[in-house]
Structures are given as C-alpha cells and as structure tokens.
C-alpha positions as CSV (number, residue, x, y, z in Angstrom):
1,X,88.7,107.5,77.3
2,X,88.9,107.2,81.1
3,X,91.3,108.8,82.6
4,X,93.6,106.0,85.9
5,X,92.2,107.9,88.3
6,X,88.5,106.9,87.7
7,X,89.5,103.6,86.7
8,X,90.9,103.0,90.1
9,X,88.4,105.0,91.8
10,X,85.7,101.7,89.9
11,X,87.5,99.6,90.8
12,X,88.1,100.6,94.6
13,X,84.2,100.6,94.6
14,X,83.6,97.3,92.7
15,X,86.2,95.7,95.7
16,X,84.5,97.5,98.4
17,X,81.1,96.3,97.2
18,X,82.3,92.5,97.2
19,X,83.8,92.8,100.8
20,X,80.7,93.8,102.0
21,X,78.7,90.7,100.4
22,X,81.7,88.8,102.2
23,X,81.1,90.3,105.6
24,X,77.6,90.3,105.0
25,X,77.4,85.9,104.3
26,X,79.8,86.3,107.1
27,X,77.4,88.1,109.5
28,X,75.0,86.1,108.4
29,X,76.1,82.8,109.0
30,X,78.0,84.0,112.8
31,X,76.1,86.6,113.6
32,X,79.2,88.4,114.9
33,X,79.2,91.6,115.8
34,X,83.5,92.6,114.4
35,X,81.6,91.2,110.7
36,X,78.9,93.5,110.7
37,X,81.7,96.2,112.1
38,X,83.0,95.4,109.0
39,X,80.1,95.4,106.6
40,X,79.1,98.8,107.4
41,X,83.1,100.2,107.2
42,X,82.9,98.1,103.4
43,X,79.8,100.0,102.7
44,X,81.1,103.3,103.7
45,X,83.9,103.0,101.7
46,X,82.2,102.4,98.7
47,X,79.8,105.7,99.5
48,X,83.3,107.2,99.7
49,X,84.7,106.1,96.7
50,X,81.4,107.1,95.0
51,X,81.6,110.4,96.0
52,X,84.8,111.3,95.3
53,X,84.1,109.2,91.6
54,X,81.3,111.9,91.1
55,X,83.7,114.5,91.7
56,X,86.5,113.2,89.1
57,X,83.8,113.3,86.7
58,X,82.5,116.7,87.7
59,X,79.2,115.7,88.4
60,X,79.9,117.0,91.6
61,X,81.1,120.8,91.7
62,X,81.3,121.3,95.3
63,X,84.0,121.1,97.2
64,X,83.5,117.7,99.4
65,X,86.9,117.3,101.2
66,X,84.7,117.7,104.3
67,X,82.5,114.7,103.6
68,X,85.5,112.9,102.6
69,X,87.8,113.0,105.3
70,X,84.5,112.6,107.7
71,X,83.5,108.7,105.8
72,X,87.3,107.9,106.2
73,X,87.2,108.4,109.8
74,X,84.3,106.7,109.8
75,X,85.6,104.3,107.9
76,X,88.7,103.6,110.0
77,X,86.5,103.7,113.4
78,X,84.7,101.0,112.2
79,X,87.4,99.0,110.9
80,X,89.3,99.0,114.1
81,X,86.0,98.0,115.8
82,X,86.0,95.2,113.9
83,X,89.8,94.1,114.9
84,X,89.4,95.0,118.5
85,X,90.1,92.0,120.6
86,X,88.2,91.8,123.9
C-alpha cells in the first residue's frame, strides 16, 4: 500500500509533466519566450518531485536537501521569468 505522501508526490509529477506539454504547444505555436520560461520551470519541478519521490521510497539514501532546495529556486527563478512584464 502507498503511503499519501508518495501518492501526492505522483501526482505533483503527473501535473507537472502535463504543464509542460501545455507550455510546450504553447511555445510552439507563439514562440514566446515567458512559455518556454515556463516549460523548463514545469520540467524542473517534475525532476524535483522525482527526486524527492526516490527518496520516499528509499531508493535514494543520501541526503538531497541540497539538490532540493537548489531545483526550487530554480524553479521559482524561472517561474517569475515567465510572469515578468516588460
């Protein structure tokens, strides 16, 4: 049985993964710089919610805090890249 945690943590992924097909046919069709902003930051998140899904299921003993709180800066760089109004 899984335990909530790694259900949400699927799920977070899953989401992630179709934002970034969204911004992607978004990119795509616009070729707007804040949607790619935002296809990477989608991507990155779902790294990030891979990696820290790894380490709920112990597959990953190390301790990846670091690498963690690195992809959500990242992450959050990127997103307000994407809203920044010029």
């Amino acid at each position: 049985m899984m335990s909530m945690e790694i259900t949400l943590a699927l799920i977070a992924v899953v989401l992630s993964l179709i934002l970034a097909k969204v911004s992607f046919v978004a990119y795509k069709k616009s070729h707007l710089r804040p949607a790619l902003y935002l296809l990477m930051a989608f991507l990155l998140l779902a790294v990030k919610k891979g990696v820290e899904l790894l380490q709920l299921t112990e597959r990953v003993e190390r301790d990846v805090g670091l690498a963690i709180g690195g992809l959500e800066a990242v992450f959050l760089i990127l997103l307000v890249l994407a809203l920044w109004r010029r």
